[in-house]
C-alpha positions as CSV (number, residue, x, y, z in Angstrom):
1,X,-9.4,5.6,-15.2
2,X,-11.8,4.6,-12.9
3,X,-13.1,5.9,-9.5
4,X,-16.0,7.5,-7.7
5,X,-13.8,9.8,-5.9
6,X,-14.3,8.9,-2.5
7,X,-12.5,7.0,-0.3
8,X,-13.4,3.4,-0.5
9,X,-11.2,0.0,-0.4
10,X,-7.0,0.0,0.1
11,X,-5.0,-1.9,2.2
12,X,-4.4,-2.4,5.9
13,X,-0.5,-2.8,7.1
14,X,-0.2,-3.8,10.5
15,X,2.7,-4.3,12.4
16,X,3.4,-8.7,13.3
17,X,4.7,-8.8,17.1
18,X,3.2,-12.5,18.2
19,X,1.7,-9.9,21.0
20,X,-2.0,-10.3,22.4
21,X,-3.2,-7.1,19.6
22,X,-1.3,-8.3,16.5
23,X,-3.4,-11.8,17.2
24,X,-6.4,-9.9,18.2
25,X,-6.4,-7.8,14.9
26,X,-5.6,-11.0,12.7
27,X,-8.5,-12.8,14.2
28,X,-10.9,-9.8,13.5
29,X,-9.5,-9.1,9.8
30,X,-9.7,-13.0,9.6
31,X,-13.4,-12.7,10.8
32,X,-14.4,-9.9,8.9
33,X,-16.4,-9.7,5.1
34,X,-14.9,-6.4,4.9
35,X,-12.1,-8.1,3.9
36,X,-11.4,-9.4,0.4
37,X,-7.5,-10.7,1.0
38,X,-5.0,-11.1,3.9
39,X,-1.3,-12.2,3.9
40,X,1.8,-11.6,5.7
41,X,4.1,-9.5,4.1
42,X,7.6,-8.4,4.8
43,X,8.0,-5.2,4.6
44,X,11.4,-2.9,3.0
45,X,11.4,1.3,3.7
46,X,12.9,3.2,1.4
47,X,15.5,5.9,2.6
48,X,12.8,8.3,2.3
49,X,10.8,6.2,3.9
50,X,13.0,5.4,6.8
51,X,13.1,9.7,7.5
52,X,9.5,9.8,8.6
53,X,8.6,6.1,9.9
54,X,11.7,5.1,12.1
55,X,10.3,3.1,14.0
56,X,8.8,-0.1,12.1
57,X,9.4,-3.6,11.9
58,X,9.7,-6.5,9.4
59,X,6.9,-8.6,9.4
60,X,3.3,-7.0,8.6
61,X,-0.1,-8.4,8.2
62,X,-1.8,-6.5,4.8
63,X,-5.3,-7.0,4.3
64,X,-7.3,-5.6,1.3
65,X,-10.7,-4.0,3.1
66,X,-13.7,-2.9,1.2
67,X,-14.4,-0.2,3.3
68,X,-11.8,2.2,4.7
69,X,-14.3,2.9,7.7
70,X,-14.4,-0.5,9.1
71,X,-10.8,-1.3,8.4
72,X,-9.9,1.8,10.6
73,X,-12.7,1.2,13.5
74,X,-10.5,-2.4,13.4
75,X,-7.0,-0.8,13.7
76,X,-7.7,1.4,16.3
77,X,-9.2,-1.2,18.5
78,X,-5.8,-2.9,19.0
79,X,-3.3,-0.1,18.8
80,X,0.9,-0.8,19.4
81,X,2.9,1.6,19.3
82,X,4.3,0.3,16.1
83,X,2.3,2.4,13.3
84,X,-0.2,0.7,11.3
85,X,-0.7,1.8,7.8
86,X,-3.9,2.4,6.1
87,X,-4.1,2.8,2.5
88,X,-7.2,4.3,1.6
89,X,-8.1,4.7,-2.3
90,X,-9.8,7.7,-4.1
91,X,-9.1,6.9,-7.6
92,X,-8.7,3.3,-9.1
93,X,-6.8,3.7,-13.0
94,X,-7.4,0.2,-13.6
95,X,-7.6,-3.4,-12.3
96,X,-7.2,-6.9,-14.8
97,X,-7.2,-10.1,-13.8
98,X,-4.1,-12.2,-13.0
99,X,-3.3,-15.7,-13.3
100,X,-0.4,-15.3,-10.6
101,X,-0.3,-14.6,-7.3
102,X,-0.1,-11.4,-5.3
103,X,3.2,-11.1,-5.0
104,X,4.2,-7.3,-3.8
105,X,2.5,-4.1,-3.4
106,X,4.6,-1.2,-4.2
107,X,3.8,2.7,-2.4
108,X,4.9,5.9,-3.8
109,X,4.1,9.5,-3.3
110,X,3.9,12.0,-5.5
111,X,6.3,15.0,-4.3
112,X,4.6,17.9,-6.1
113,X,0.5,17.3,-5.6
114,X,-0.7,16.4,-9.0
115,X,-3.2,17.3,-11.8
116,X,-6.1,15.4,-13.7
117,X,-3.1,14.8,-16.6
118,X,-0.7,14.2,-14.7
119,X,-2.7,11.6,-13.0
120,X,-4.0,10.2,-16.8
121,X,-0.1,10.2,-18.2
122,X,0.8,8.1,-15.3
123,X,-2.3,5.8,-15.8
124,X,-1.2,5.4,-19.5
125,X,2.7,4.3,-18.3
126,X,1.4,2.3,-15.7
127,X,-1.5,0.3,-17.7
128,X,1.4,-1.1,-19.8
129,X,3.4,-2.9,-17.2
130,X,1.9,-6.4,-17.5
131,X,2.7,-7.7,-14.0
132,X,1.0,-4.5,-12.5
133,X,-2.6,-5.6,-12.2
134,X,-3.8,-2.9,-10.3
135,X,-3.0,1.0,-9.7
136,X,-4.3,3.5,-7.4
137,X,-3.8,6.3,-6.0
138,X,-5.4,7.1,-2.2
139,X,-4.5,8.3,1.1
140,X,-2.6,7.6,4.3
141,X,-3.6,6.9,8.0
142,X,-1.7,6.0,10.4
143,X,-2.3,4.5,14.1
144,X,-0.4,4.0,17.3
145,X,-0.3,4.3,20.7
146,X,2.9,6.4,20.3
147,X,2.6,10.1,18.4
148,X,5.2,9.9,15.6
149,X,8.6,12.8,15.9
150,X,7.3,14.0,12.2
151,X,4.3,14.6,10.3
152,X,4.1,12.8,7.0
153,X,3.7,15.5,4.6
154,X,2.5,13.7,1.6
155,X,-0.1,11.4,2.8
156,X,-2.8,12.7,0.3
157,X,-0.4,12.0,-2.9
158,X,-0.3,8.0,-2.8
159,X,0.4,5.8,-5.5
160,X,0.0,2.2,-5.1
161,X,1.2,-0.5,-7.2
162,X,-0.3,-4.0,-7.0
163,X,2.4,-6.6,-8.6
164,X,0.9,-10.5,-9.6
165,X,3.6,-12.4,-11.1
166,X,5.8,-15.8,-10.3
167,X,9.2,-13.8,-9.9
168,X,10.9,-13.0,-7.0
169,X,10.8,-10.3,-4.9
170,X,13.8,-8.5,-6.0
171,X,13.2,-9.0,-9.8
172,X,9.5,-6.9,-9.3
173,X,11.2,-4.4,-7.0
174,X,13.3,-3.5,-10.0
175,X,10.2,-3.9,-12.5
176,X,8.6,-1.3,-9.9
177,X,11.9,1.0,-10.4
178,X,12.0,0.9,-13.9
179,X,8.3,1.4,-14.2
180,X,9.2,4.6,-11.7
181,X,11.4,5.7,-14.1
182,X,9.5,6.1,-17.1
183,X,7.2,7.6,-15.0
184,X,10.0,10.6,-14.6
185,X,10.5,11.0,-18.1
186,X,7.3,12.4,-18.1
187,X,7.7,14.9,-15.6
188,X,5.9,13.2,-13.0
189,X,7.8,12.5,-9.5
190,X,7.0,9.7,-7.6
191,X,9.4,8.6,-4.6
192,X,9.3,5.2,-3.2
193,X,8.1,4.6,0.2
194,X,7.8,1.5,1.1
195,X,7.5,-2.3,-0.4
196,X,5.7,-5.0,0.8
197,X,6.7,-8.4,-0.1
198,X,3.9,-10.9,0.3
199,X,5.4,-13.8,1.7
200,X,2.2,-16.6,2.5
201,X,-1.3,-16.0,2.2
202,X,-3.5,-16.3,4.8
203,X,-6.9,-15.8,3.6
């Protein structure tokens, strides 16, 4: 595993409207060296998911930032009241290069906290899935003009998975699950929150 232990790179998930801030926000991202990526995405909420962010919608623009600092002073400025999701990392287990494209980015949380073996036994599992050609684990922030009903208790227990391949997006949401799954077998919960589906890229 890899990672300095400080907050640094992740992902910004912003809600789509075709409102003055969505277009605002995706001519700033656009604009901006902080970021390395940008796409639309749609975006699916697990059951879990669904408990603590009702109120969402479907169409998202995910950038990958460089620094979480920047990405959040960008957020901020053009607020909805539709949450924005930042994914901020604190630990990178690895990243390989990819022929294919970006394709999905899967989040998890990790019920129980976790320990340094834990975190190396999921690495290990994880490292072995071929279309997964990047995992971290980070944080959460949200922002909106609107203060959400419930707290999100888990937002220092992230895991993100960072799916390249040529498949569709169902057959890597079940590559994601399966990869989940042997994760259990080791003891180690993780709980799907959400999946974004990257559906055109825009820079």
């Amino acid at each position: 595993m890899s990672g300095s232990g400080v907050a640094e790179g992740g992902y910004v998930c912003a809600p789509y409207l075709h409102n003055e801030s969505s277009q605002k926000l995706r001519e700033s991202l656009e604009k901006s060296e902080d970021v390395e990526g940008m796409y639309f995405a749609t975006a699916t909420f697990s059951e879990d998911g669904n408990a603590y962010f009702p109120s969402h919608t479907n169409t998202y623009l995910l950038a990958r930032f460089k620094n979480q600092h920047l990405a959040m002073e960008n957020v901020k400025k053009f607020q909805q009241d539709k949450p924005s999701f930042v994914f901020s990392r604190y630990e990178e287990f690895f990243e390989r290069f990819s022929d294919h494209k970006l394709n999905l980015i899967s989040v998890y949380y990790l019920d129980y906290g976790h320990s340094e073996s834990d975190l190396y036994d999921l690495a290990m599992i994880v490292a072995k899935r071929s279309r997964v050609r990047r995992a971290e684990c980070g944080t959460l922030h949200m922002s909106s003009t609107e203060t959400p009903k419930f707290t999100f208790p888990y937002n220092e227990n992230l895991v993100v998975f960072e799916v390249s391949s040529d498949n569709t997006h169902q057959s890597d949401n079940k590559y994601c699950e399966k990869t989940r799954r042997e994760v259990a077998r080791k003891g180690i919960r993780l709980t799907n929150l959400m999946n974004l589906s990257v559906i055109e890229k825009i820079k």
